[in-house]
N, C-alpha and C positions, 0 to 999 in steps of 0.2 A: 225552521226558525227557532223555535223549542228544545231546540238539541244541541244548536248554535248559542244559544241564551246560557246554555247551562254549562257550556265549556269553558266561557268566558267568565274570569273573577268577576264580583262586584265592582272591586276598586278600576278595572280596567275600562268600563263598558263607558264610562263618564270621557275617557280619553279617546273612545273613539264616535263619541258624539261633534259630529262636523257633516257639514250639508246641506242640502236646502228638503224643505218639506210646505207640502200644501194642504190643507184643512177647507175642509167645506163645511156649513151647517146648513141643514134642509130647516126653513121654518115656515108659518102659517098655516093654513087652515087645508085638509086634502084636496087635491085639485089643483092648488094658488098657491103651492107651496113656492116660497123667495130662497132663493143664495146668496151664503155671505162666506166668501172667502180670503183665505189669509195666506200666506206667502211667506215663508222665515226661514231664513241663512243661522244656521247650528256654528255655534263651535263650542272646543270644553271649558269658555270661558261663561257662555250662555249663551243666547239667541236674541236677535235684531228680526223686527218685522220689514220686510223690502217691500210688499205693496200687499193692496187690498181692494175688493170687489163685490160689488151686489148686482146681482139679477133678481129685480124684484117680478112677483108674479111671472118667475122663468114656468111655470109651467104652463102655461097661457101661451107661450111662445115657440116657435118652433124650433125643437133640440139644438139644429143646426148654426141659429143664429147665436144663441149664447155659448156653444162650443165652439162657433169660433172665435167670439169675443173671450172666451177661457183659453185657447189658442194664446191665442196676442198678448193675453196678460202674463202668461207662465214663461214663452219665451221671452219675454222683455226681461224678466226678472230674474232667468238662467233656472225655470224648472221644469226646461220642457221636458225633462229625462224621469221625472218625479210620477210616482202615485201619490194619488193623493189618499186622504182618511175622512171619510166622511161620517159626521153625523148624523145619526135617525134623526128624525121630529121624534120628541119625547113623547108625546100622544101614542106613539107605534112600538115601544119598547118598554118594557117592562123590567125593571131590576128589581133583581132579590138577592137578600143575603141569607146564607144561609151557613151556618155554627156546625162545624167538623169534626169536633174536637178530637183526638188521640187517628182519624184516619191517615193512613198513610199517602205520600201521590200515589204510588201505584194503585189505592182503592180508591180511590177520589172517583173515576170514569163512573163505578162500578154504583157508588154511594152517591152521586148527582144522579143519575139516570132511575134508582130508585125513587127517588124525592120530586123528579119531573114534572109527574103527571098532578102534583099537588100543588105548586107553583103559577100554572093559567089555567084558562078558563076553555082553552081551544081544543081541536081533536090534532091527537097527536100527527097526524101525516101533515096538519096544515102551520105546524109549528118549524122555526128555526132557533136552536137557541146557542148560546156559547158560556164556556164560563171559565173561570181561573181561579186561581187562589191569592189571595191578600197574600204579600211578601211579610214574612214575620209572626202571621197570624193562622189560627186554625178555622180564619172562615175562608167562605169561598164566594166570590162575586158572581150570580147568572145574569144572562140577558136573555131578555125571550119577548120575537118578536112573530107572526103571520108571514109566511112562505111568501104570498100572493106580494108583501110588501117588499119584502127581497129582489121579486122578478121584474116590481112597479119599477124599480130603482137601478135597477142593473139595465134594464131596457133603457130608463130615460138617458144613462150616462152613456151609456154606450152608443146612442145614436147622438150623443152630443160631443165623441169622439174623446172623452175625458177616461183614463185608464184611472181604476180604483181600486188601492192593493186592500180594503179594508172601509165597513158599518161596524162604528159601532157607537156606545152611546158614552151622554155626557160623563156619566159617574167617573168610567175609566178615562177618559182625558183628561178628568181635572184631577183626580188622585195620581195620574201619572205626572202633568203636569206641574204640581205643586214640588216635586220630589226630586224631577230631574236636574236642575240647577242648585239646590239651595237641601238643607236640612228637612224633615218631617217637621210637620207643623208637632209645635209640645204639648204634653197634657197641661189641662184636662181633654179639653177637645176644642175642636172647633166648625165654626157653622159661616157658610156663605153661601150667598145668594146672585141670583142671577134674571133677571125680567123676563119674564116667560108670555106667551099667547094673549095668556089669560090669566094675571097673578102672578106667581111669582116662584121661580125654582130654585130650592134648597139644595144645598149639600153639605155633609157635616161627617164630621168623624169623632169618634171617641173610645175608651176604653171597653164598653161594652158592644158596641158599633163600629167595626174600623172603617164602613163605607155607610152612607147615608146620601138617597138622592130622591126627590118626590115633588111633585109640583101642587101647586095650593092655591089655589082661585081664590085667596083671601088675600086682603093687605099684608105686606109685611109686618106689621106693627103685631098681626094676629098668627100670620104661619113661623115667626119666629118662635115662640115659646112650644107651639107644637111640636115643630120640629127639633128644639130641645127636650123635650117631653120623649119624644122617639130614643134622643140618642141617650137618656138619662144626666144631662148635662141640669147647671141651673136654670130657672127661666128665664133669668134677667141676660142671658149670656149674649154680648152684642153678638150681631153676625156682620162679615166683611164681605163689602160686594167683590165679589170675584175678579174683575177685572183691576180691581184696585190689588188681590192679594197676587195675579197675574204679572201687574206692572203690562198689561197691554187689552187694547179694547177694539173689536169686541172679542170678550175675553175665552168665546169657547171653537169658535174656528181654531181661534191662537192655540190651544192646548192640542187642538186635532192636528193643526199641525206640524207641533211640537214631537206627535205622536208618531207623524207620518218621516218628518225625520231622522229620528230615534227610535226603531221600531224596537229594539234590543231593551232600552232605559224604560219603556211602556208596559204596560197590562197589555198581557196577549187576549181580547176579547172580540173577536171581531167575527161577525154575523155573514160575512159574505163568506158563500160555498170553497173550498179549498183550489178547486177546478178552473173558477172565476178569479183567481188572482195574480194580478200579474204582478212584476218585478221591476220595479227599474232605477230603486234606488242604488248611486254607486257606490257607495261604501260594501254592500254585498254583494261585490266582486273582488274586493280586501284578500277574504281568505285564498279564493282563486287565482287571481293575482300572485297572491304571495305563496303559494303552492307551485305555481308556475317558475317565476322565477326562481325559486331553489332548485324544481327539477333542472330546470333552465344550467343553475350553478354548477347542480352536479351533474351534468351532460360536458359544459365547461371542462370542468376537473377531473372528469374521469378521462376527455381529449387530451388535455395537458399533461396529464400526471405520465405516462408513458414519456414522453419529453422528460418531466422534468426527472423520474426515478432513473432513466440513463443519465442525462446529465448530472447525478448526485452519484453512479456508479463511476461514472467515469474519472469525474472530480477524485474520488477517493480510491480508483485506479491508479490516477498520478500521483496521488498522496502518495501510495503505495509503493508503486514505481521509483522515485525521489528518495525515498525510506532505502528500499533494499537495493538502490544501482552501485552507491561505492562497493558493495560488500561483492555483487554480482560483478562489477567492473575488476575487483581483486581478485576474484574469482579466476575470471578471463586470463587474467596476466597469469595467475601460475599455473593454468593449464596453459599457456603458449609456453611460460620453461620450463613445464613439466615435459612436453614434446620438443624443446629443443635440447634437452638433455635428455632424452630417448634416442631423438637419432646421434643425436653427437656419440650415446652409449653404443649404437648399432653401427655407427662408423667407427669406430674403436677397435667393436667385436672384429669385424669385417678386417679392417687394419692387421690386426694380431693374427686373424686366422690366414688371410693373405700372405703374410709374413713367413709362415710355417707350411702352407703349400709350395710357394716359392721356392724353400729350402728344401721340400720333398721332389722337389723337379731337379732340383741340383746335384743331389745326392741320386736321383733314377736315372740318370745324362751319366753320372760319374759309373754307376755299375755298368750300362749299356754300351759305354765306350771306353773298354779296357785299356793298356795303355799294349801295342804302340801307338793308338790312336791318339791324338790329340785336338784340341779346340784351341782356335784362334778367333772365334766368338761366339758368345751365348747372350741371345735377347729373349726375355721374360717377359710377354704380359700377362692378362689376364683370361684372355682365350689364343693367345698362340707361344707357342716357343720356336726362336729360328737361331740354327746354330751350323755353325763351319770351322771346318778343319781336316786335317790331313788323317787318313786310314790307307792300313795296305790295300782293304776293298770296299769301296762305298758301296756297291749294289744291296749286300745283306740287310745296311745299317735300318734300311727301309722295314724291312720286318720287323728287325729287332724291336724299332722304336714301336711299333705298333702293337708290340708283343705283351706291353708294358698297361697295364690297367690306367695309367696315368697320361695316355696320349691314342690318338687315332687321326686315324687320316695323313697319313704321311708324304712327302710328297720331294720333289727336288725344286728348289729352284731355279738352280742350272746345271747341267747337265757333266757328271763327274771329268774332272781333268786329269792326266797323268802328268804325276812329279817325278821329284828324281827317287825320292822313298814308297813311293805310292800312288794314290788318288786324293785329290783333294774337292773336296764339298760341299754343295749348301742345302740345307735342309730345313722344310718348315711341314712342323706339326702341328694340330689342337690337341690343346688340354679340354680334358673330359669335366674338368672340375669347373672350368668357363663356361661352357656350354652350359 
C-alpha cells in the first residue's frame, strides 16, 4: 500500500477516490464497549453517508448476533465486499507526536524505534504501535496501544464475522478526514472537539503542532483554552464541534469511514498486525485490472499483427506490382519480337544456306553424270535427291553417286530399261547434308 501511495501523484489519488467504505467506533467503558457505524459511497466529487448503525452494549451480546445484524446492514447498502476501519476506544490508544526535524524517510524506522521505549509506560513485548509521518511536515504521528487489546478485538470481530482491513485512532481520521475533500484547514490553527466517555475530545492543529488529539474530563468551556495552550494558539480560540466541521454526525465513524474508503487519500496508521489484514476494497484491483487488460491488449496485438504486417506486405506488393507491370508488360512484348526476329533471322540463315546446298547437289549430278548422259529429271529436297535419265550404262551410276561425299545410300527405283541409245533410269539417293 505504501509503495502504491507513492507511485501515485498527489493530484491523481482525489480522482480515484470512488467507493463505498465502512467505519466503526468502539465506545464506553471496557467490557460494555457500544458500536457505532457508518456506511459512505465515495466519489471525487465527496461522500454521501448511505446508512448507519448502533450496537449498544454489543459486548454483552453475543459476537454472532450483532455480526449478523452488521451482515444485513452492509449488504443492504452494497458494502458487503468492504473492510471496514475501525476505531480504538480512546482510553486504549495513546498518540504522540513527535518533531523529526532534518531526518530523512529512510531513517525515520531507525529514529522512532530509538524514541519508543520513551513514549509508554508498557514492556516493550506487550506493546503494538504504528506511526507515519505528517504530509508536509517534519513530524511524525505514533500510536501506541497493549498487544492483549489488539487480540481483545480481532477475536471479537472475527467471531462476529466482520473482516477489518485496519485500528486505528481518532487523530488520523479526522486529519485525514478533514483533507480529503476540501483544502487544509488555514493558519493559525484550529481546534475541534468531540463528546467523549467522560468530557470531552480535542483535536487541534497548528504551526507548532500539526496533529493535537487528548481527551479532558473537563467541560469544554475549561479543556478548550488548554488545549490551545498545547497547541500554542490564543486562548480565546473557539473550537468547532467536529461534526459540524465534518458536515456529518456522528462525526468519527464518518471519518473512519472515509478512511476505509480511501485508504490511498488517508494516514497510513493502523494498529492491526500486517498478517491480519485483509483486502477487499475494489478499487485495489484498479492496477491489476488494468495490468491485465494491457497484457490482455498486447496478446491481442501481437495475434493480429502477423495478419495485419502481411496484409500491409501484400497491399504494398500490389502497390508494387501496378508500379512496374506496364514496364514488365513492355518488357514481355519485345522479348516476343526479339524471338520472332531470331527465328525469322534463323529461317533466312536456313534459306540462303539451303539455297547454296542445293546448287552444290546440281553442280555434283552435273560432274557425276558426264554427258552422253543425260537427265530428264532432277527432284531436290532436303533429305533426298531422285533423278532420271538416259546413260549408255546405269549399273555404275550407283557407285558413282555414292562415291560423292554429298550423297549415300543409293538405290534404283525401277529397274534399268534398254533404249535405243542406251539405258535409261531412275534413281533415289540421301543427301548427307539432310540427314
Amino acid at each position: 500500500m505504501s509503495l502504491l501511495r507513492t507511485l501515485i501523484p498527489d493530484g491523481l489519488k482525489k480522482w480515484l477516490a470512488f467507493g463505498h467504505g465502512v467505519g466503526i467506533e468502539v465506545v464506553g467503558p471496557h467490557g460494555g464497549e457500544s458500536l457505532r457505524v457508518t456506511a459512505v459511497r465515495v466519489h471525487p466529487g465527496g461522500a454521501r453517508v448511505v446508512g448507519t448503525l448502533s450496537f449498544e452494549d454489543a459486548m454483552h451480546h453475543a459476537a454472532g448476533v450483532w455480526g449478523t445484524e452488521y451482515a444485513a446492514f452492509v449488504r443492504k447498502h452494497g458494502c458487503a465486499h468492504v473492510v471496514a476501519t475501525v476505531l480504538l476506544p480512546r482510553r486504549e490508544v495513546m498518540v504522540r507526536h513527535v518533531a523529526l526535524p532534518g531526518v530523512a524517510d529512510k531513517d525515520l524506522p531507525a529514529a522512532i524505534e530509538f524514541q519508543l521505549d520513551g513514549l509508554h509506560p508498557y514492556r516493550e513485548e506487550d506493546v503494538a504501535t504504528s506511526w507515519v509521518r505528517i504530509p508536509g511536515t517534519s513530524s511524525v504521528l505514533v500510536a501506541i496501544t497493549r498487544r492483549a487489546v489488539i487480540e481483545r478485538f480481532v477475536t471479537l470481530f472475527g467471531e462476529a464475522g466482520i473482516q477489518v482491513g485496519a485500528f486505528t485512532c481518532s487523530a488520523a481520521a479526522i486529519h485525514s478526514a478533514l483533507r480529503m475533500f476540501r483544502e487544509a484547514p488555514s493558519s493559525p490553527g484550529l481546534l475541534a472537539y468531540e463528546p467523549a466517555e467522560s468530557g470531552v475530545e480535542i483535536y487541534g492543529e497548528s504551526a507548532s503542532r500539526p496533529v493535537f488529539s487528548a481527551t479532558f474530563d473537563v467541560p469544554l468551556e475549561r479543556a478548550a483554552p488548554m488545549a490551545a495552550s498545547e497547541l500554542r494558539l490564543d486562548a480565546d480560540t473557539a473550537p468547532h464541534g467536529l461534526d459540524t466541521l465534518l458536515n456529518a454526525s456522528p462525526a468519527l465513524p464518518y471519518a473512519a469511514a472515509l478512511a476505509s474508503a480511501c485508504p490511498l487519500m488517508a494516514l497510513q496508521l493502523n494498529l492491526l498486525p500486517a498478517e491480519l489484514r485483509p483486502s477487499g476494497a475494489r478499487w485495489l484491483w484498479i492496477p491489476s485490472a488494468a495490468l491485465g487488460a494491457a497484457v490482455l491488449l498486447l496478446a491481442v496485438a501481437l495475434g493480429l499483427f502477423p495478419r495485419y504486417d502481411t496484409k500491409n506486405y501484400l497491399a504494398s506488393l500490389n502497390a508494387e506490382i501496378a508500379r512496374v507491370a506496364p514496364v514488365a508488360a513492355r518488357s514481355t512484348a519485345l522479348d516476343r519480337q526479339i524471338e520472332t526476329a531470331r527465328r525469322n533471322t534463323s529461317q533466312l540463315d536456313a534459306l540462303r544456306a539451303r539455297t547454296k546446298s542445293d546448287m552444290d547437289v546440281l553442280a555434283e549430278m552435273t560432274r557425276i553424270l558426264p554427258p552422253p548422259a543425260w537427265l530428264n529429271l532432277l527432284e531436290i529436297t532436303r533429305t533426298q535427291v531422285t533423278l532420271a535419265g538416259e546413260t549408255p550404262q546405269a549399273a555404275p551410276l550407283l557407285q558413282a553417286i555414292d562415291a560423292s561425299p554429298l550423297f549415300q545410300g543409293s538405290e534404283f527405283v525401277m529397274p534399268p530399261a534398254r533404249v535405243a541409245k542406251g539405258e535409261a533410269f531412275r534413281i533415289r539417293t540421301n543427301r548427307e547434308a539432310g540427314q
